[in-house]
C-alpha positions in Angstrom: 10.4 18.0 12.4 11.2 20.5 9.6 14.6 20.9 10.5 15.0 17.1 10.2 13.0 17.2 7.0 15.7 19.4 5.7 18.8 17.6 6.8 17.2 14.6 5.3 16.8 16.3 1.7 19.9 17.8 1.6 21.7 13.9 3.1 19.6 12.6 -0.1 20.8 14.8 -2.5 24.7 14.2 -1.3 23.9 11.4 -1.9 23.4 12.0 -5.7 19.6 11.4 -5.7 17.4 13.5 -8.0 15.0 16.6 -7.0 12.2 14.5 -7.7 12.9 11.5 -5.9 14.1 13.3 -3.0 10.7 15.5 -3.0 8.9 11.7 -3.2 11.4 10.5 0.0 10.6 13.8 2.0 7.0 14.2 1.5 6.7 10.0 2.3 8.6 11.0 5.7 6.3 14.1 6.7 3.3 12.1 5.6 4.2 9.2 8.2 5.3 11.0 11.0 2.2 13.1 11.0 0.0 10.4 10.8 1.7 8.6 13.6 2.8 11.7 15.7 6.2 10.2 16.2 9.3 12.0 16.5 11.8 11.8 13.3 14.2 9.8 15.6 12.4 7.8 16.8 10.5 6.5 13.3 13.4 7.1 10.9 16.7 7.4 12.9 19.4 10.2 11.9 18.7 11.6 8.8 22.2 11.0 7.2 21.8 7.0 8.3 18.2 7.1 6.7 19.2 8.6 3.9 21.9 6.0 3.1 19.3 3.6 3.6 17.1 5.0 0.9 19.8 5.4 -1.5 21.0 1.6 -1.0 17.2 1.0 -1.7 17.5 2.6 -4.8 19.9 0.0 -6.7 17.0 -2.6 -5.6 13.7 -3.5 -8.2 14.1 -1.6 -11.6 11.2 0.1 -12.7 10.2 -1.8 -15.4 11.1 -0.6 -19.2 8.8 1.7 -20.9 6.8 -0.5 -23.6 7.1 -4.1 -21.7 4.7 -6.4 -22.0 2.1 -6.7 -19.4 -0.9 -9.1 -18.8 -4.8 -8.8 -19.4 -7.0 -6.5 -17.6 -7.4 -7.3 -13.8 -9.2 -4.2 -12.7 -11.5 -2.2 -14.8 -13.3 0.9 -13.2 -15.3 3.0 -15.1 -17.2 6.1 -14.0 -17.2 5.7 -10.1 -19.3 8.3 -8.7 -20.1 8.3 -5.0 -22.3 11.0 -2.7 -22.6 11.1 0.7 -25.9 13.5 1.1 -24.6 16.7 -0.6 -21.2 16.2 -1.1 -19.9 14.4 -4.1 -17.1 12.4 -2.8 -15.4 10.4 -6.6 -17.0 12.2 -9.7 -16.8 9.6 -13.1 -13.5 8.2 -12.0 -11.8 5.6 -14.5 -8.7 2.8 -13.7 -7.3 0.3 -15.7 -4.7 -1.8 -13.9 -3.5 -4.7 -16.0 -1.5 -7.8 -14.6 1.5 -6.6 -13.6 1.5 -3.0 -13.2 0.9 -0.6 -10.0 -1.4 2.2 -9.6 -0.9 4.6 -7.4 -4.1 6.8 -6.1 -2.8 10.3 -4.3 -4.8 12.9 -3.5 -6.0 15.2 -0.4 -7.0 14.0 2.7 -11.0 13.6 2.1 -10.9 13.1 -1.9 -12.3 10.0 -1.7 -9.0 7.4 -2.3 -10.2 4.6 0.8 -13.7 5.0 -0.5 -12.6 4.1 -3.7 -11.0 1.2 -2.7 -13.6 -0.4 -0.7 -16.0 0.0 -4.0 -13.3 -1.6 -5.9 -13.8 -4.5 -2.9 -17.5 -4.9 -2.8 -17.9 -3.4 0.8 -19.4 -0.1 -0.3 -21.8 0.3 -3.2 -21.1 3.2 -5.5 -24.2 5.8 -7.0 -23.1 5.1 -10.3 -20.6 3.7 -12.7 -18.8 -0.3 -12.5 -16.0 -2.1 -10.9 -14.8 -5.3 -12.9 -12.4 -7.6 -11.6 -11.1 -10.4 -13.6 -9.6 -13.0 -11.0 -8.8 -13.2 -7.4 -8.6 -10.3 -4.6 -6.9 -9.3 -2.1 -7.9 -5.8 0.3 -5.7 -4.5 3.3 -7.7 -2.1 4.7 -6.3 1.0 5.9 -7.6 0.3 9.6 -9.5 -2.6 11.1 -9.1 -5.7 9.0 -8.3 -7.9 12.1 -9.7 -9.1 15.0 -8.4 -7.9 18.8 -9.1 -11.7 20.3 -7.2 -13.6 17.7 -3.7 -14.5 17.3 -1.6 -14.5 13.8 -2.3 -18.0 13.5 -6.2 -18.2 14.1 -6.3 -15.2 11.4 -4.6 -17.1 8.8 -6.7 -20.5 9.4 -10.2 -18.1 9.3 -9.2 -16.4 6.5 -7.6 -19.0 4.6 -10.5 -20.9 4.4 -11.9 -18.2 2.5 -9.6 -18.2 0.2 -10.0 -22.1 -0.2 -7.1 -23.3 2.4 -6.9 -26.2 4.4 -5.6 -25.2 7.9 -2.2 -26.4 7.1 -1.9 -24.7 3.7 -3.4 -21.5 5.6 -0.9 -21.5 8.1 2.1 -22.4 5.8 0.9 -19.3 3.8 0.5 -16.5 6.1 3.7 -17.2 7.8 5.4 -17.2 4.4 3.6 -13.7 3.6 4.9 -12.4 7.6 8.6 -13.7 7.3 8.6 -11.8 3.3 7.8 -9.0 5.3 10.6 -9.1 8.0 7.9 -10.8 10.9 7.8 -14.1 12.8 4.4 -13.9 14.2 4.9 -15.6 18.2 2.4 -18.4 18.6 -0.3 -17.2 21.5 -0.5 -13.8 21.3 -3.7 -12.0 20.1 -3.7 -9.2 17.8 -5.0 -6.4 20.4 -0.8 -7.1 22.0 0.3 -6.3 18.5 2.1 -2.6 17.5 0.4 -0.4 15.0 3.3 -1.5 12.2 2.8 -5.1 13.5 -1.0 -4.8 12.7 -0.5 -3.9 9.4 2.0 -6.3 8.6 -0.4 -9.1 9.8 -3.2 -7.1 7.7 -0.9 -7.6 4.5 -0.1 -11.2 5.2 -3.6 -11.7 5.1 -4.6 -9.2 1.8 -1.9 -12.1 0.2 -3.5 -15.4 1.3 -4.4 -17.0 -1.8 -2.1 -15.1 -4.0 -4.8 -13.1 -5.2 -4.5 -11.6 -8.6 -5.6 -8.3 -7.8 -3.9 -6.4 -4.3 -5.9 -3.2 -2.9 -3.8 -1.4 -0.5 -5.0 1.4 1.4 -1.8 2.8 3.0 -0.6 -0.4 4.4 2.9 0.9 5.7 1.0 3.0 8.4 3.6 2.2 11.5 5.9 0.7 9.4 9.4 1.7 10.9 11.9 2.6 8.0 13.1 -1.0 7.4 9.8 -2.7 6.7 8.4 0.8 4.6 11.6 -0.5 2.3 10.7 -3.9 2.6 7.3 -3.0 1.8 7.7 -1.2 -1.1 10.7 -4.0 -2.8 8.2 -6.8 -1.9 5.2 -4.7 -4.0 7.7 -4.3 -6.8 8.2 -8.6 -6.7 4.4 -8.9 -6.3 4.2 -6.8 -9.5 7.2 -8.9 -11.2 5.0 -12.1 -10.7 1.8 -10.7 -12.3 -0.1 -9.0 -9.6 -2.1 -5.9 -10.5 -1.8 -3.6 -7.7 -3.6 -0.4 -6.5 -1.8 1.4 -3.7 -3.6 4.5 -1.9 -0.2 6.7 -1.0 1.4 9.8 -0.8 3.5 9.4 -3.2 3.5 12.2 -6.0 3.2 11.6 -9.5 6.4 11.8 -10.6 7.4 8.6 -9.5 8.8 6.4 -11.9 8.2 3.6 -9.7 4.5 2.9 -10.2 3.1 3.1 -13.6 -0.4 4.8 -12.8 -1.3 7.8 -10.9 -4.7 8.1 -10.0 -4.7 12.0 -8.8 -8.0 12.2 -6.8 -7.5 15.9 -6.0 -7.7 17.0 -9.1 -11.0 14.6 -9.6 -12.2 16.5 -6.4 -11.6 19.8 -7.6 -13.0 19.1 -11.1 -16.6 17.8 -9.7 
């Protein structure tokens, strides 16, 4: 893996990308294949081919200009502190993400960045401090988040209706979230038949029913092969275009001048 990690950087940089970004490209890579143990070739293709790929991607979505104008206050967290017996997993963390802008969250495995995001969703209560949310939400869960004995279809209808969707709008919905994301969902087959990347595609199809106004995403490109983890991050960039505050647990460091936020929970870690 290293030795393709290097070719990779040194493709990149031929290809006239910056230290930065390349160190952003390279760590995404070693972060995804060792969370899905798959070999380089196999996840990203030859280095020089991937490489050409990221550097096409790069003349995509702009990062917006510095000073823009963004929308109200969609997510408001203010001194999140959560314990689990002994340990002191978030210590007084704060987040503003307005409409239109994404926040990153980074930090070391443990520090506390999918806890976070399920306080900022309601599903896990924090020992002190306040989550406010100002308009509609949508979570994608880093695992779980569907169920093994229902097909694309039957998720969309269930979860559309909590969202407020007839079954026709549901369905109309969620196939318009898959096909942004480079998936035609096959009509009978249940989710348990589904690949890891497929999964998670069908989990962010479903995080977007409603067009929520705030989008918590807990690594949702887990199994994403190197076309949709493109995809992915050029349809975040449109969701962000059209108003959509976005939090987005990654690996990506916080030099990145695509995201406006970095939420750095290692160095919250380290200071509690």
């Amino acid at each position: 893996m290293d030795g393709w990690l290097a070719a990779l950087a040194a493709e990149l940089h031929r290809h006239g990308l910056g230290s930065d970004l390349t160190g952003h490209v390279v760590a995404e890579a070693a972060a995804h294949l060792r969370d899905s143990g798959e070999s380089p070739l196999a996840a990203f293709g030859p280095p020089d081919t991937y490489a050409a790929a990221v550097a096409a991607s790069v003349g995509g979505p702009t990062p917006a200009p510095p000073g823009r104008v963004v929308g109200p206050v969609r997510l408001a967290v203010r001194g999140i502190t959560k314990r689990y017996r002994r340990r002191t997993v978030l210590a007084d963390v704060d987040l503003t993400v307005r409409a239109g802008e994404v926040a990153a969250v980074i930090g070391a495995n443990g520090s506390g960045k999918s806890t976070l995001l399920r306080i900022c969703a309601g599903l896990a209560r924090p020992d002190r401090g306040t989550v406010r949310i100002d308009g509609r939400l949508g979570y994608c869960p880093q695992d779980g988040g569907v169920s093994d004995f229902l097909t694309a279809d039957e998720h969309f209808v269930l979860i559309g209706a909590g969202r407020g969707l007839d079954r026709s709008a549901a369905r109309r919905a969620g196939l318009g979230q898959a096909t942004a994301l480079d998936w035609a969902p096959k009509p009978g087959v249940l989710a348990r038949h589904l690949s890891g990347g497929t999964r998670q595609k069908l989990n962010l199809s479903l995080a977007r029913l409603g067009t929520p106004d705030v989008l918590l995403l807990d690594e949702p490109y887990q199994g994403f092969d190197r076309g949709s983890y493109l995809d992915f991050w050029h349809q975040v960039w449109r969701w962000r275009d059209g108003g959509t505050a976005i939090v987005v647990v990654t690996h990506l460091l916080n030099q990145l001048d695509r995201v406006d936020t970095v939420l750095d929970l290692t160095r919250a870690e380290a200071a509690a």
